[in-house]
N, C-alpha and C positions, 0 to 999 in steps of 0.2 A: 504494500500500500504506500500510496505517495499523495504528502501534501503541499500541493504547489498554492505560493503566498502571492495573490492574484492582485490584491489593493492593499494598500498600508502606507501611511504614514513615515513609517519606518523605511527604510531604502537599502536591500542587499545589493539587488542590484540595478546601476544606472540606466540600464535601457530603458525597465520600467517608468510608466510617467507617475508622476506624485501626486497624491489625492488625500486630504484627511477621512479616513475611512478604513474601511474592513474588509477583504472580501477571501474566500481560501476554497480551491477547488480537491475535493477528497477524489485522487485514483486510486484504482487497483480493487475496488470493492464491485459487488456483483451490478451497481449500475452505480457511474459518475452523479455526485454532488455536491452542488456549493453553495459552503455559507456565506450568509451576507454577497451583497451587490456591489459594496462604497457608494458613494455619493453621487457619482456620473457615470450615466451610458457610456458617452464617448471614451472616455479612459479605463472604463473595465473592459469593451468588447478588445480595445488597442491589447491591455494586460493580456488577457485571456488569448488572444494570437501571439505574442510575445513569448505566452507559456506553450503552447501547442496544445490547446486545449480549444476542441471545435464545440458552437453551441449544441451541436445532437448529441455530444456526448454527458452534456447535463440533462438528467433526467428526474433530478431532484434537488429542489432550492428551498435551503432551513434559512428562516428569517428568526434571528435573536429577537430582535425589537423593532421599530417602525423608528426609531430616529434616522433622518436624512443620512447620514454618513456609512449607512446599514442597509438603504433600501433602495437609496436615490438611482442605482444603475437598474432596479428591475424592471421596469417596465418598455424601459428601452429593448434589455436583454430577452423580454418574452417578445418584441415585437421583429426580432429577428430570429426568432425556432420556428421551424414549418411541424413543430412537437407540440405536446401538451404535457409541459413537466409539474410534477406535484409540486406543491408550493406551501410548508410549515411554518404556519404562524400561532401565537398562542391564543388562545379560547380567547381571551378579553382584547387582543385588538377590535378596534370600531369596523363596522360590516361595513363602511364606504370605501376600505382600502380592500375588503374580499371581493367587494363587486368590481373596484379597478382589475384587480389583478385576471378575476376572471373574463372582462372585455377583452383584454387582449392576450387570452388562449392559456390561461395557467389552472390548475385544478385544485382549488384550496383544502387544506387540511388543519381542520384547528384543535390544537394541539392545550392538557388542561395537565395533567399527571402525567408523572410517569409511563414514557408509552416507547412500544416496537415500532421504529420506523417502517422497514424493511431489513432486511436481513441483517443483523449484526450493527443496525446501527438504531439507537434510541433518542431522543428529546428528555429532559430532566423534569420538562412540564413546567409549567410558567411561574416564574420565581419572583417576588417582589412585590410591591404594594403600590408607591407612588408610580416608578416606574415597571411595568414586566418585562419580563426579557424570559426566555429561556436559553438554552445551552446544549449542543448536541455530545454524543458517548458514543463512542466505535469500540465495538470490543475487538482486539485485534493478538495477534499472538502473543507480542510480552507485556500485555496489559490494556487497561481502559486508556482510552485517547481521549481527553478532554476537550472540546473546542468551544471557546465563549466571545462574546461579542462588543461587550464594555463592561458586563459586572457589575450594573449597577446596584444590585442587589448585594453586592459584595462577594469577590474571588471567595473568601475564606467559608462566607455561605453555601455557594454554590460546589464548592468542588466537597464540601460536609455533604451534601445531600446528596453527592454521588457515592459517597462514601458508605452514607444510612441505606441507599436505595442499591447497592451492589456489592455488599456485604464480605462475596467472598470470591470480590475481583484484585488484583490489584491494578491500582495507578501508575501507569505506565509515562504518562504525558500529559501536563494543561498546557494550551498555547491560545495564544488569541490576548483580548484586552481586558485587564484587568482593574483598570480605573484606580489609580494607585498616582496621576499625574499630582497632584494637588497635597497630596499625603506628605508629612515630614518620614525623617530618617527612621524613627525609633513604630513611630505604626508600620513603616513599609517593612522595617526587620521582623517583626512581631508577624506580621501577616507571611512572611515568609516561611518563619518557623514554624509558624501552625501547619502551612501547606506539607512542608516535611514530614510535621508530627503524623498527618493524614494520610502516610503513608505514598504521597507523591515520589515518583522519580527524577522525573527530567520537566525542565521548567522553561516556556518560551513566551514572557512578556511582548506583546507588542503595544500598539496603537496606542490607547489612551493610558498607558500604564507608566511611560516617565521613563527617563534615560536612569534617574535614582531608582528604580524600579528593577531596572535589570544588572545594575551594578550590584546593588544588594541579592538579587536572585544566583547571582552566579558565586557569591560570597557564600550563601548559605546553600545552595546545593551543589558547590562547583564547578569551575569547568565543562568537565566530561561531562555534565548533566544540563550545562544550559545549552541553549538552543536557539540561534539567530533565528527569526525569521521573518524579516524585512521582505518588503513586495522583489518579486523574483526568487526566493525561498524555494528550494525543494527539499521536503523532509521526507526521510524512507525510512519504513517502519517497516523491520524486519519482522 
C-alpha cells in the first residue's frame, strides 16, 4: 500500500504546487481512495497528474470535515470522472452540501459511528461537537494507519478512540493534521507523549500541525519513526 501526499501545505517536493490544504491518495488497496480534496480544483487535479494518479482510479472520497481547505477541490474533481465514486461525509454535515455533491455525479455516504468502509478500511465516525470531523483507519499488515484531517476535535482524542474502538490492533501510523499550529512547547510535548503512550509507532505531522509540531514529534518518537510527508510524499506501507 502507498500513500501518495496529493495537497499540503507542507512541501516535499517542488514540482508540486502549494495550496493550504489537505489532500492524500491511498494505493494499493482493493479500490483507490482519497482523503480530503485541498482547497482548489485546479491544483489538486495539477497534484494528482504530478503523482500519477488518474481520476478513475479514485473510486472512493472520505471527506474529514466540510472546511474549505478539505473540500474546496471536490467538486471540480467529480466534475471531471465519467465515475460515480462514493463520497464519506459524516451524519451531521448540512444536506445542501449532499445534494451538491450528488448534482455532479458523486454517491453520498453518511457516515455517524464507527463503520466498515469497504474492505479493510473504516471511518472513526464523527468526532467533535463544535466542529465534526471524522478520520479514516486502514488496517494494513504492520498495523492500523491513521489518517486525519485537522483534529479538530483533538489528535490525542481521536487517535484514543481508535485505540477504544480496535482494541486488539496495533498502531502502526497517524499522519495527516493534527492542529497543534497555535499550541506552545510543553502541550505539543505532552500530546506527543500521550500518542506514544497509545501505543503509536511512527508519527507524520503535516498541515495544520506546526513546524514545532514535528520537531517535537520526531524528538519523542525519533527519527526512524517520523515520517515527512509534505505534498509529493510517497509513503509504503509494507
Amino acid at each position: 500500500m502507498q500513500i501518495k501526499v496529493i495537497v499540503n501545505n507542507v512541501i516535499q517536493n517542488p514540482e508540486f504546487r502549494y495550496a493550504w490544504g489537505l489532500s492524500m491518495f491511498v494505493d494499493g488497496l482493493e479500490e483507490g481512495v482519497l482523503f480530503d480534496t485541498g482547497p482548489d480544483g485546479d491544483i489538486l487535479l495539477k497534484n494528482l497528474e504530478l503523482a500519477g494518479v488518474e481520476p478513475e482510479q479514485i473510486k472512493h472520497i472520505f471527506i474529514s470535515h466540510v472546511h474549505l481547505d478539505h473540500v474546496g477541490g471536490l467538486i471540480p474533481l467529480l466534475d471531471v470522472m465519467e465515475h460515480q465514486p462514493v463520497v464519506y461525509i459524516a451524519k451531521s454535515i448540512a444536506e445542501e452540501f449532499e445534494e451538491r455533491v450528488k448534482r455532479h455525479g458523486g454517491k453520498v455516504v453518511r457516515v455517524e459511528d464507527v463503520e466498515r468502509l469497504f474492505n479493510g478500511v473504516y471511518s472513526t465516525g464523527q468526532l467533535g461537537i463544535v466542529i465534526v470531523e471524522q478520520a479514516m483507519v486502514i488496517k494494513t499488515n504492520p498495523g492500523l494507519v491513521v489518517l486525519t484531517g485537522c483534529s479538530h476535535p483533538k489528535i490525542s482524542k481521536i487517535v484514543a478512540h481508535v485505540r477504544g474502538n480496535f482494541i486488539d490492533e496495533h498502531i502502526y501510523l497517524v499522519i495527516g493534521g493534527f492542529h497543534l499550529m497555535d499550541k506552545d512547547r510543553d502541550y505539543v510535548l505532552e500530546t506527543m507523549k500521550y500518542l506514544k503512550e497509545l501505543g503509536v509507532e511512527k508519527i507524520s505531522p503535516s498541515h495544520c500541525s506546526g513546524e514545532l509540531a514535528r520537531e517535537v514529534a520526531k524528538e519523542v518518537f525519533g527519527e526512524e519513526n517520523y515520517i515527512d510527508s509534505g505534498a509529493g510524499a510517497v509513503i509504503n506501507i509494507e
